[in-house]
KOLLUMVEX-93847 format. One record per residue (C-alpha): x negated, y, z; residue in three letters. Coordinates in steps of 0.5 Angstrom, whole numbers, plus 500, padded with zeros to 3 digits. Layout:
N
XYZALA/...
***
This chain:
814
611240389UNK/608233390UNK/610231398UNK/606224400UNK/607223407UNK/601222411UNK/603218417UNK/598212416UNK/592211420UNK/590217423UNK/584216429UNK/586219435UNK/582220442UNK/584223448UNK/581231449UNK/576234443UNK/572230439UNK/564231440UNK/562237436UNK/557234430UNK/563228426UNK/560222428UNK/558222434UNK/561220441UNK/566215443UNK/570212437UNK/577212438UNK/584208436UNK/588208429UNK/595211431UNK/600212426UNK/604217426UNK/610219429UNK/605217436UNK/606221443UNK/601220447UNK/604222453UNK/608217453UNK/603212454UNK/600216460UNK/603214467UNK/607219472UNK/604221478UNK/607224484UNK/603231483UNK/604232477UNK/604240475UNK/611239472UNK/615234478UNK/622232477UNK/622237471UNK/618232467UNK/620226469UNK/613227473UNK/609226467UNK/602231466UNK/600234460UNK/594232455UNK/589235450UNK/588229445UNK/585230437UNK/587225431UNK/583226425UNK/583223419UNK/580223412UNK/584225405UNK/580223399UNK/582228395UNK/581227388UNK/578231383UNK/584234379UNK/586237385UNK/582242383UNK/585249381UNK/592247385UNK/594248391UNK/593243397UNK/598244404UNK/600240410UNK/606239412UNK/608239420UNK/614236422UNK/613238429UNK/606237434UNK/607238442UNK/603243442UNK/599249441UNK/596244435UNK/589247431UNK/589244425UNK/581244421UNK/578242415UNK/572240414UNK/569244420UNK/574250418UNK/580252423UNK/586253418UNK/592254422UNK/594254430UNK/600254431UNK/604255439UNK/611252438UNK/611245439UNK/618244436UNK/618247429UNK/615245423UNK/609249419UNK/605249414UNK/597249414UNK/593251408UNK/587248406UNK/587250399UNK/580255401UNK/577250403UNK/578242400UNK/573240396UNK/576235391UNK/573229389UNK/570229396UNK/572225402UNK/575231406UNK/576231415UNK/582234418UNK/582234424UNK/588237430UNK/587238437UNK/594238441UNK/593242446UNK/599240451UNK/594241458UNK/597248460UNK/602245466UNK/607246466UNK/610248460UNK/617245460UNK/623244463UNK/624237460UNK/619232458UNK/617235452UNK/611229450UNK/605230447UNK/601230439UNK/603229432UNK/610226435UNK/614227427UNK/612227420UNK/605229416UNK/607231408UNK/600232404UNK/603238399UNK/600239392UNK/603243388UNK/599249381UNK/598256384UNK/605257380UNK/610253384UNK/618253387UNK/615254395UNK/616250400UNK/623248403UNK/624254396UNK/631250394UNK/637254398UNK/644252396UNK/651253399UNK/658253397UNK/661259394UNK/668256393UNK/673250391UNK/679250387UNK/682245384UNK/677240386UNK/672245383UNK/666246387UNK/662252386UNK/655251389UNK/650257389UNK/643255388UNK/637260390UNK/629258389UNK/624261390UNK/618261386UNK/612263388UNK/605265385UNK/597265387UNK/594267381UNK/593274377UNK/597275372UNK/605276372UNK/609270369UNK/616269366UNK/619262367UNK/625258366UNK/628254373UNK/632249370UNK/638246376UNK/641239375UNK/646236381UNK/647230382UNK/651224386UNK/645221391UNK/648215392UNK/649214385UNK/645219381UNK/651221376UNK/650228374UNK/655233376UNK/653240373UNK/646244371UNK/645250370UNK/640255368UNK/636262370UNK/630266369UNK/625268374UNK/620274373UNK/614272378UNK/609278379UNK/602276381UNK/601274388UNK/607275389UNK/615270390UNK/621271386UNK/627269388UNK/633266383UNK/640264383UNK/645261379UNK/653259380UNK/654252378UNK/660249377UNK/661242380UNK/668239378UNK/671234381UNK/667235387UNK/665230392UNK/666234399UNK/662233404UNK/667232411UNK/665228418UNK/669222415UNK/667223408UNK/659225408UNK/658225401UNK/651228399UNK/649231392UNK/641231390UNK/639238386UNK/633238383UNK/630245381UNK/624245375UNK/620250373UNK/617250367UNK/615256361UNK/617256353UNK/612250352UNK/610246359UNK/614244365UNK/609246370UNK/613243378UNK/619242380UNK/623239388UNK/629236390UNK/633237396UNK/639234398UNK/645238400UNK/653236401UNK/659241399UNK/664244405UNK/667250407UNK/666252414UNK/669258418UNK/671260425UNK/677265428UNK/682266434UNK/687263431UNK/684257427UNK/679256431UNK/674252427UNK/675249420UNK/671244416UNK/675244408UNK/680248411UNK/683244417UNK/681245424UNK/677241427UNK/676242436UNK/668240437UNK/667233441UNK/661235443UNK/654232446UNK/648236448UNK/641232446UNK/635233447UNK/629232442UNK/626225446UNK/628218443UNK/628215450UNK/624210451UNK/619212444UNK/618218449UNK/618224444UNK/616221437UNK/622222432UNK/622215427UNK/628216422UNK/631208425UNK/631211431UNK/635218430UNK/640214426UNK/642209431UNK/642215437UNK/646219432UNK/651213430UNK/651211437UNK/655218439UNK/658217432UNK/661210434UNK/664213440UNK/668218437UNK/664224438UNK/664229431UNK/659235433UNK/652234436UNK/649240440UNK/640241439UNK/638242446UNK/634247447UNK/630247440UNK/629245432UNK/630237431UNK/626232427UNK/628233419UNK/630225420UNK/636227426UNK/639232421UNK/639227415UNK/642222420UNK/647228422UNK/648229414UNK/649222413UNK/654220419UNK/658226419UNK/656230425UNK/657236425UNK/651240429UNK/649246433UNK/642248430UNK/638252437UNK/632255436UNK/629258443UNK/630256450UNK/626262452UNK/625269450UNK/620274452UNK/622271460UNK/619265462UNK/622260465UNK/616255466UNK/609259468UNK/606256460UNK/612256457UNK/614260450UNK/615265452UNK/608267452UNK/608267444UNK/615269443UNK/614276441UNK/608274436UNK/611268433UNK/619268434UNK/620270427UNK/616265423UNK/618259427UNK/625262426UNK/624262418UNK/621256418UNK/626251422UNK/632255418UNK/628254411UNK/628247412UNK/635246415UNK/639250412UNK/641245406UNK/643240411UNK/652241411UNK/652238417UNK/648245421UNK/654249422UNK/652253426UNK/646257429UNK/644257436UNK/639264437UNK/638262445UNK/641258450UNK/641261458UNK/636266456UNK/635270461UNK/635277458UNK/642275457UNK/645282460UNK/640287458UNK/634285462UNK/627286458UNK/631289452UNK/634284451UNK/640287449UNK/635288442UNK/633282441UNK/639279441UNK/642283434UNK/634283432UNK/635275432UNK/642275429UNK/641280424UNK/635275422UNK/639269421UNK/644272417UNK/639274412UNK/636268411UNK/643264411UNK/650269412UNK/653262410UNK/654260417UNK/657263425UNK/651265429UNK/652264436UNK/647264443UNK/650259450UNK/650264455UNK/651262463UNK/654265470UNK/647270472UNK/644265477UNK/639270473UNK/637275469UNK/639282473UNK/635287476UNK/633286482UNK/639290486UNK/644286483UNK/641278484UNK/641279491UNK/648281491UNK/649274487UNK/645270491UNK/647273498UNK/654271496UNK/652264493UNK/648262500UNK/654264504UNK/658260500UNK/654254499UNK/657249503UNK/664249499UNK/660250492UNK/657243494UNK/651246496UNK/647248489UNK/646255487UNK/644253480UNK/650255475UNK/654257480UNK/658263479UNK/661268485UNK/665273486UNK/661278484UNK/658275478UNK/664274475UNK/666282476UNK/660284472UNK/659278467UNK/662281462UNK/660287462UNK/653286463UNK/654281457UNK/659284451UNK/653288448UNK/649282448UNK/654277445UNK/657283441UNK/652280434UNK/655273435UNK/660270432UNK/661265436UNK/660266444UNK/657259448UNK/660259454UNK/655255458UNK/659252464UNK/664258464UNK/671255463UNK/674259468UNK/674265463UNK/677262458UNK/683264459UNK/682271461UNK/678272455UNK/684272451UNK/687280454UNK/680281455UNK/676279449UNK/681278444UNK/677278438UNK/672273441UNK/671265439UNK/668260445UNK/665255445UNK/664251450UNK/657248450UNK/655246456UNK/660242462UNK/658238467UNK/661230466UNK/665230472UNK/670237469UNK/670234463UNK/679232463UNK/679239464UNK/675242459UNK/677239453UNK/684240456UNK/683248455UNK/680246449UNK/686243446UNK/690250449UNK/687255447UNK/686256439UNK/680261441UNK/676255444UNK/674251438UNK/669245442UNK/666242449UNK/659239449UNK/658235455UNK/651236459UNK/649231456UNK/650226452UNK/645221451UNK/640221456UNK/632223457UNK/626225460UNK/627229465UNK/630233468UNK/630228473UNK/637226478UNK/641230474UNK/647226475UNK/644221480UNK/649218486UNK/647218493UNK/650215500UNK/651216507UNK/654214513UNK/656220516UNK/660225513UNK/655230516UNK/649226513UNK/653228507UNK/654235508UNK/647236510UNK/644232503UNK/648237499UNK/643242500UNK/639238497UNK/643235492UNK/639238487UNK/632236490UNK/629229487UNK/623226489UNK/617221485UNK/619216482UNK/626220479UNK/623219471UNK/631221468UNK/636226469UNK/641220469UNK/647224467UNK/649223460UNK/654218457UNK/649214454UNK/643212458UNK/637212456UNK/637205452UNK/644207448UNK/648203453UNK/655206455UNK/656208462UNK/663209464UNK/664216463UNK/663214456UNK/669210455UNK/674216460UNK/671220454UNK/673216449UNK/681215452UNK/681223453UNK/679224445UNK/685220444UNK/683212445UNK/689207448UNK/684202451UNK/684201458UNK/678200463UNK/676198469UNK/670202474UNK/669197479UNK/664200485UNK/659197488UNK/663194495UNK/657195499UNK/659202499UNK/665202501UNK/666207506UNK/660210505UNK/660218503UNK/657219496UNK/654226494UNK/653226487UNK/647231483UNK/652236480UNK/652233473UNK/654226476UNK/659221475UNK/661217481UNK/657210481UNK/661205477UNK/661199474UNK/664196468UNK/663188471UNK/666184477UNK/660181480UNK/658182487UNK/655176490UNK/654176497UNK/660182498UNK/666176498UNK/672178502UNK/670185503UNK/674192500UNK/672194494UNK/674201490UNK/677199483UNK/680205478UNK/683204471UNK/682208466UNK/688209462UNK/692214457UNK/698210458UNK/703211464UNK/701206468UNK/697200469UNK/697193472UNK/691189475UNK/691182476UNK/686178480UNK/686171479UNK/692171476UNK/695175482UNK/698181480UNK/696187485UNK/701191482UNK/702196478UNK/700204478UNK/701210474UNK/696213471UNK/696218463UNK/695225463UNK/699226470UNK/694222473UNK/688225470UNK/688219466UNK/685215473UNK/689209477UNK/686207484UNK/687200487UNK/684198493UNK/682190494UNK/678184497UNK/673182493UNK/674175490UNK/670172484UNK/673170479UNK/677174473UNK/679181474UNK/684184468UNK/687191467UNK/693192462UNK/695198460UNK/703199459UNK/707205456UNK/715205456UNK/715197458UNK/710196452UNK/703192453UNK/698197450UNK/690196451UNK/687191457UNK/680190460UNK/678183462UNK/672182467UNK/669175469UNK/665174474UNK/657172472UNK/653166474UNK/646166476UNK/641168471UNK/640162466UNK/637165460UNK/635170455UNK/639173450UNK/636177444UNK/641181440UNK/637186435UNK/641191430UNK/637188423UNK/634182422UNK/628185418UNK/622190418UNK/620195411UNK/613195410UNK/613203411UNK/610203418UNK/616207420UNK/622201420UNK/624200426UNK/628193430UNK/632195436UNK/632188440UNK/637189446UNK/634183450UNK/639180456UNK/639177461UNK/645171461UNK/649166465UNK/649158464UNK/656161460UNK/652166455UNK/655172460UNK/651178462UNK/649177469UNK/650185470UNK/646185477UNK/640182474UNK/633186476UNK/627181473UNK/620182470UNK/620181464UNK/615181459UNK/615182450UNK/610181447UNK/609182438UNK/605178433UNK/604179426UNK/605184421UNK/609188427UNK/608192434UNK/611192440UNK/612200440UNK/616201447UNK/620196452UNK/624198458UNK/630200461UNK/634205462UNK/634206469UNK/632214472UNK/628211478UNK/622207475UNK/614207476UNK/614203469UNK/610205463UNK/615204456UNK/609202453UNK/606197457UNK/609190455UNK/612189462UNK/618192464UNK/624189470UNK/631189467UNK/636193469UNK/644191469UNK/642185466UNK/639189460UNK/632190457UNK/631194450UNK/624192445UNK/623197439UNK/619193434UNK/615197429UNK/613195422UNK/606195420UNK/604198412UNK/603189410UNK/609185409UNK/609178413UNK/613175419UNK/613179426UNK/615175433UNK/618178439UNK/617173445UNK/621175451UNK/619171458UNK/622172465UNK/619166470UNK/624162471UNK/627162465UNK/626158458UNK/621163453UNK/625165447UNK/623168441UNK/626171435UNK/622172428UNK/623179424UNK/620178416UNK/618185415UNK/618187407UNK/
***
């Protein structure tokens, strides 16, 4: 099986091309990954609203020409989707050769009927993202991941054939299981040798072999399995992501006639009540983001760099699980996930049969779910970083309604004859919906009368009837699980142990502002193997999540949380993650990282001109802070600061005046408040446990914008049209500080053998386009993602605010 990718330079124009190829308007040369939506701009009436971060939708149509050789004549010729948002059909040469609805897994189309080899062969895709609205996030639009030309003779290992796992380890010996799957196109059965190899990936040293037979009856596929022993064994954990290549080749007595690889890492995972999760025998509590599938200001178009840094970024701030929310992923975030060592929540589905958006999947399930099910779990289930399946998440069949008690067994049952290796689980919140008619106004009757204390939003909020009926209205649809996703429910953890006892939880959505106590169950209880905070890097729509709002009157106040939910044009982001949407920290971020265990300190200034103000959070928000010491034009007046801290207690020193010292670790919530004038100049928090200075946190006051500052992550482009160069771009002080109150234009721009392939902000309310090359900054920060073309040379970013010198930074790509 030849794989050659096929990014490059494909002809894309918006809605359906002219009938007769050649006429009507040219259009523009894209590389693949391109999201098309992205370079639209949001209006206020968009079908989707805050949903979709007020993006529309789109039909768009990208052709290219393959010049198919001769000698492919007699073989079998696929396309490999990583995923196209959506409703794609594919045509070759005129001929309609596949249709796809899902835009979230990865297909293949076959267009072995109708190549012509030694011609120039037109495939075309039109994308058919127009039906609005469809999603419940930003969901982009076009080829947003890879392409893969197949090539293969009409006997071949299938497709994602490769299928390999851990039998066991003893003594340092791995005993790696290897299925392939053969199949054959032609008439006439065959009988063939599968020879395996295992080696090191990153030093390609042998580690084991084996050899099997396979009898493959005409138009028909085999599957073959062997036992390797694989001594000495480089075990893949989260702090030693070891990765094994194993190569299957196929050949007959005389000829070898295909032969794949694929990469795959040797662990051992289980779950119980009283170990809770194991990695290699150990337990290990899941510190968990959910994620969604955009890469921030790239919109939906998934490039190997900018996984990588997403994933490293969570990696780096001490997080050890990532939870695919609410969809498969790119085969580049699950090859980061391997290489970093995250663990990961593998989801397949965020709708059933009901729906949740008017056009949404639900409209294709019942037809299609089995085969977009295959195909994600085929490509993914090599990857040692899935450890779990996720069938569902908040699916609204949950208790019964629509034979959703069936489907749940039908789906898991599903799973496990594709790969009975891992734990199955499905993210199951209070029943805001999902009951019969009588029953959801006796819910909803007792949220509206309570809705003042509950914070005014009904969404995710539980009452004492649900309670009374959840679970058991749930058992018979969690009953296939091995894993049960409590989405927002801890405070059924600790009945579950008379009520369920059996029953292992996962916590797989919470809201940040619970998070000290969530992670403290997960510490108590055995039963509870993790927490995935909603969410941990930030994204498109959704939006005002976790924005912050003020006002005057506490009345105001309590009117507003009616509407606390309730966002309107510009709102682009959900703004509630830990990581904004650029990967800079917020401060939950670094109160996260001290509650899995960090002995820094940190201080959270807020803005003094809402001092005295009453703040209304959206109810995945975290209280408006900031990690800095610049209020200019508040001089003299109160300002809030809190400490985050896990030693006993902190002491805040302004100016060289201490201001005390106050308690804070566990007792304390891990928070100490002081209350003070601010005064320019340096703030510093030191951290003691029994007298001892532990950890401190400096902050010096900024002065007005004097420059720009460039810091990009490499200092070099690959000539493959996918590296990519994140360039953070500063705004500094005369002393090279970050002015963190800074909000100018600024324009990048790229020349040479580079693009410009988005520049922004993370900042939730905007009516800029990331595509656009002008961008205002936001707490003094811009990011710029440089993309390198398929020539080597130089590239130039040049970044220029008014006032400000022009600075520019060279990347040679190569």
């Amino acid at each position: 099986m030849l794989r050659k990718n096929i990014d490059k330079a494909w002809e894309f124009i918006n809605g359906k091309p002219f009938m007769i190829p050649g006429y009507g308007q040219p259009g523009k040369t894209v590389n693949l990954p391109h999201d098309f939506l992205i370079e639209s701009e949001t209006y206020p009436e968009a079908p989707g609203e805050q949903h979709t971060g007020y993006y529309g939708g789109g039909v768009g149509t990208y052709t290219k020409i393959l010049d198919i050789p001769e000698d492919f004549e007699g073989k079998r010729v696929l396309v490999e989707f990583d995923g196209v948002y959506m409703n794609p059909t594919v045509i070759l040469n005129g001929n309609v050769v596949a249709s796809h609805h899902y835009g979230y897994s990865p297909f293949h189309a076959d267009l072995t009927p109708y190549i012509k080899p030694g011609k120039k062969n037109r495939l075309a895709v039109t994308v058919n993202n127009g039906a609005q609205p469809n999603s419940r996030w930003y969901s982009g639009a076009g080829i947003y991941r890879h392409v893969d030309l197949l090539t293969s003779p009409k006997v071949h290992i299938a497709p994602w054939g490769i299928y390999a796992h851990t039998s066991h380890v003893i003594n340092g010996t791995a005993f790696v299981v290897v299925e392939t799957t053969v199949e054959n196109h032609t008439g006439e059965d065959r009988n063939l040798w599968i020879d395996i190899k295992i080696e090191k990936d990153f030093c390609g040293t042998e580690a084991g072999n084996g050899r099997v037979k396979v009898y493959v009856p005409a138009w028909e596929k085999s599957l073959a399995q062997v036992k390797i022993p694989v001594e000495n064994a480089d075990i893949w954990d989260i702090d030693s992501p070891n990765l094994y290549k194993i190569t299957a080749q196929l050949s007959d007595k005389h000829t070898i006639i295909d032969n794949d690889s694929t990469i795959f890492g040797i662990r051992t995972i289980s779950v119980d009540t009283i170990n809770g999760f194991m990695l290699n025998g150990r337990t290990i509590k899941l510190k968990g983001g959910c994620v969604h599938h955009d890469n921030g200001i790239l919109g939906a178009a998934s490039f190997k760099d900018s996984e990588f840094r997403r994933m490293k970024i969570h990696k780096d701030n001490g997080f050890n699980a990532i939870r695919f929310a609410h969809n498969p992923m790119s085969r580049d975030m699950l090859d980061a996930c391997d290489r970093l060592g995250l663990l990961v929540i593998n989801e397949a589905f965020d709708v059933w049969t009901m729906e949740k958006s008017t056009h949404d999947y639900s409209q294709y399930f019942e037809q299609d779910w089995k085969v977009d099910m295959e195909a994600f779990i085929l490509r993914d289930r090599n990857h040692p970083s899935v450890i779990m399946w996720s069938t569902g998440n908040e699916v609204p069949e949950r208790g019964g309604l629509s034979n959703g008690y069936h489907w749940a067994a039908k789906l898991a049952g599903f799973v496990r004859a594709l790969d009975p290796t891992r734990p199955i689980t499905n993210s199951l919140p209070s029943f805001f919906n999902g009951l019969e008619d009588d029953d959801q106004l006796k819910f909803f009757q007792e949220l509206m009368e309570n809705s003042q204390k509950n914070g005014g939003n009904i969404i995710n909020i539980d009452g004492n009837f649900g309670k009374s009926i959840w679970g058991d209205y749930t058992e018979a649809f969690v009953t296939p699980l091995d894993v049960v996703g409590y989405n927002y429910l801890n405070y059924q953890y600790k009945d579950a142990i008379n009520t369920y006892p059996n029953r292992v939880i996962c916590g797989t959505e919470s809201r940040p502002i619970e998070m000290f106590d969530y992670w403290n169950d997960v510490e108590r209880f055995s039963h509870v193997i993790g927490d995935f905070v909603w969410t941990s890097y930030d994204y498109i729509g959704e939006a005002g999540l976790g924005r912050q709002d003020y006002y005057d009157s506490e009345e105001e106040a309590a009117t507003a949380l009616n509407k606390s939910h309730v966002v309107e044009y510009p709102y682009r982001l959900s703004g509630a993650a830990d990581i904004d949407l650029c990967g800079f920290e917020r401060p939950q971020l670094a109160y996260r990282r001290i509650l899995w265990g960090s002995d820094e300190t940190f201080i959270a200034s807020k803005n003094p001109k809402n001092n005295g103000k009453f703040e209304v959070l959206g109810r995945w928000g975290w209280p408006d802070c900031e990690n800095a010491w610049s209020w200019t034009g508040y001089e003299g007046k109160p300002v809030m600061v809190e400490i985050y801290s896990a030693a006993e207690e902190v002491e805040l020193i302004l100016n060289g005046k201490s201001l005390g010292r106050k308690p804070a670790g566990k007792e304390n919530r891990l928070t100490a408040q002081f209350e003070l004038t601010y005064e320019p100049g340096t703030l510093e928090a030191i951290s003691f446990t029994k007298g001892e200075k532990v950890s401190s946190d400096l902050l010096v006051t900024a002065g007005k914008p004097a420059g720009i500052r460039i810091l990009p992550d490499k200092m070099e482009l690959v000539a493959d049209g996918q590296s990519l160069v994140h360039a953070v771009i500063e705004v500094i002080d005369e002393n090279g500080r970050l002015v963190p109150t800074a909000e100018l234009k600024t324009t990048a721009h790229v020349e040479g053998a580079a693009t410009l392939e988005a520049f922004g902000t993370g900042k939730p309310q905007t009516t800029e386009n990331y595509k656009s090359g002008e961008f205002t900054s936001y707490k003094g920060r811009l990011l710029a993602i440089i993309r390198g073309g398929y020539e080597s040379g130089t590239s130039v970013l040049t970044v220029n605010i008014d006032g400000l010198k022009t600075v520019s930074l060279e990347i040679p790509v190569k």
